[in-house]
N, C-alpha and C positions, 0 to 999 in steps of 0.2 A: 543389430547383427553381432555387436561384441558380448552382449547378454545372450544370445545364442547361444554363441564361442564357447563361453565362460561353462555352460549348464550340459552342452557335452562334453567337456572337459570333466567336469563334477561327477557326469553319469559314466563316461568311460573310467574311471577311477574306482567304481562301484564295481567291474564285470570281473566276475572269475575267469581268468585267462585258463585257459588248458598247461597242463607240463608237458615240456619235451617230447617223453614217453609218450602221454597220452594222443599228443599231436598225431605222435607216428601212427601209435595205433590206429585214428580214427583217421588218417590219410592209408594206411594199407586197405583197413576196410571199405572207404568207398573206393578206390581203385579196382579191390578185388571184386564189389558190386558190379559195377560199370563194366567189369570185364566181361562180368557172368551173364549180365543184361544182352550186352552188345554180339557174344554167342551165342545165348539165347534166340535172340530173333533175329540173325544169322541162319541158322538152321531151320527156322520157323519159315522163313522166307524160301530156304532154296526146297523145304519141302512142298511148298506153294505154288514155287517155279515149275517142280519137277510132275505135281500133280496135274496143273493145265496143261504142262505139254503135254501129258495123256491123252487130253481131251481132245 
């Protein structure tokens, strides 16, 4: 277990961490994904809704 410990210890010392900036960046963009999605099939849905009730 402590040679385990040890070798991700080793390997996270290896990772290119993100900067600050970049962080931000890539948390605006999936937020603004997520947003896009979640209207997306939002309106996909209530036009789905809105066509059965036709029927």
């Amino acid at each position: 277990m402590i040679k385990f410990l040890k070798d991700v210890r080793r390997e996270m010392q290896k990772v290119s961490w993100p900067k600050s900036n970049e962080l931000t960046r890539y948390t605006v963009i999936v937020l603004l994904t997520v947003i896009f999605v979640a209207v997306y099939f939002t309106v996909v849905d209530l036009g789905i809704t809105q066509l059965l009730e036709l029927l």
